[in-house]
C-alpha positions in Angstrom: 107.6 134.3 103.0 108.6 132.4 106.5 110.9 129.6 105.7 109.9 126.3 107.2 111.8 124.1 109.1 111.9 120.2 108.9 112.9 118.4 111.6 114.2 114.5 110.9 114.5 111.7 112.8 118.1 112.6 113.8 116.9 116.0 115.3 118.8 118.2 112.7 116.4 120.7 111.0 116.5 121.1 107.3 114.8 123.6 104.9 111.8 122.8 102.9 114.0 122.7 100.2 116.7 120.6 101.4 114.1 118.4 102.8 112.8 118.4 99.3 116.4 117.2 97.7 116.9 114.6 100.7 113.9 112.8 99.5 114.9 112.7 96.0 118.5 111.7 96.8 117.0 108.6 99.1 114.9 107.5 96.2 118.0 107.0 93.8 120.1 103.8 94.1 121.9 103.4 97.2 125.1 105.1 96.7 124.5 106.4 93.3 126.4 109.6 92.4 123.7 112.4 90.9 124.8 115.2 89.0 123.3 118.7 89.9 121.9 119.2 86.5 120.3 116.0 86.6 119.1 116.7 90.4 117.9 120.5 89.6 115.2 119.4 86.6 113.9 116.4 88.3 113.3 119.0 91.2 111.9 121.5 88.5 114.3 123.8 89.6 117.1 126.0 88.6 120.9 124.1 89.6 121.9 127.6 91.1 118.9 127.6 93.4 119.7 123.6 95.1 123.4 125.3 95.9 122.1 126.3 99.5 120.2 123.4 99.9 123.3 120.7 99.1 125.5 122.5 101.4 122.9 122.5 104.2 122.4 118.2 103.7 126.2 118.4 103.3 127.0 119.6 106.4 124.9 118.2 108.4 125.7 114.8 107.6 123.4 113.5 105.4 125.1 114.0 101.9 128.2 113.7 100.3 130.0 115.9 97.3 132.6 114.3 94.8 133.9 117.0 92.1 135.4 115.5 89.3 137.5 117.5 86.5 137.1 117.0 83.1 139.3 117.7 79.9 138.1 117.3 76.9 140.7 117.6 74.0 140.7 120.9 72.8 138.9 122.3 75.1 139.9 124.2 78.7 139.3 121.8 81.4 135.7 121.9 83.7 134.6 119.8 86.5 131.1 118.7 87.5 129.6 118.4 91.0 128.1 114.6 91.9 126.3 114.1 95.3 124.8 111.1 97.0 123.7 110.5 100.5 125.9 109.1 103.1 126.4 105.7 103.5 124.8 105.5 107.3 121.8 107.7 105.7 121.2 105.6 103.0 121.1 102.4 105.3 119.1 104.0 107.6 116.4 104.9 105.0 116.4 101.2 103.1 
């Protein structure tokens, strides 16, 4: 199956996919950290399989990745993966 290209009003293209996650970034709150989890089953989709398409609105401009660690007593320490879109994208879309 061909993979289709998206092109936005910047010019950039994005996947169907990452398309797909750009939309449902610009319809949080402007500048609202989302975890993946949260992201993956609003998108009906596995958190492995948005991976690709993250990275792809990450670098090319339109998305931005916080990691934040977590301890929790007793317990080794984890992190968990927030993103949101860039401030210029989000104004650009409201």
């Amino acid at each position: 199956m061909a993979s289709s290209r998206t092109q936005p009003a910047n010019g950039s293209a994005l996947s169907d996919r990452a398309f797909r996650v750009f939309y449902h970034l610009s319809l949080q709150t402007p500048g609202e950290w989302i975890e993946v989890p949260r992201l993956a089953k609003a998108l009906n989709v596995k958190p492995h399989a948005l991976r690709p398409a993250l990275t792809e609105l990450c670098n090319a401009g339109f998305a931005e990745r916080d990691r934040r660690y977590l301890r929790a007593r007793g317990r080794r320490p984890t992190s968990r993966t927030y993103f949101r879109l860039t401030d210029t994208t989000s104004e650009a879309s409201a």
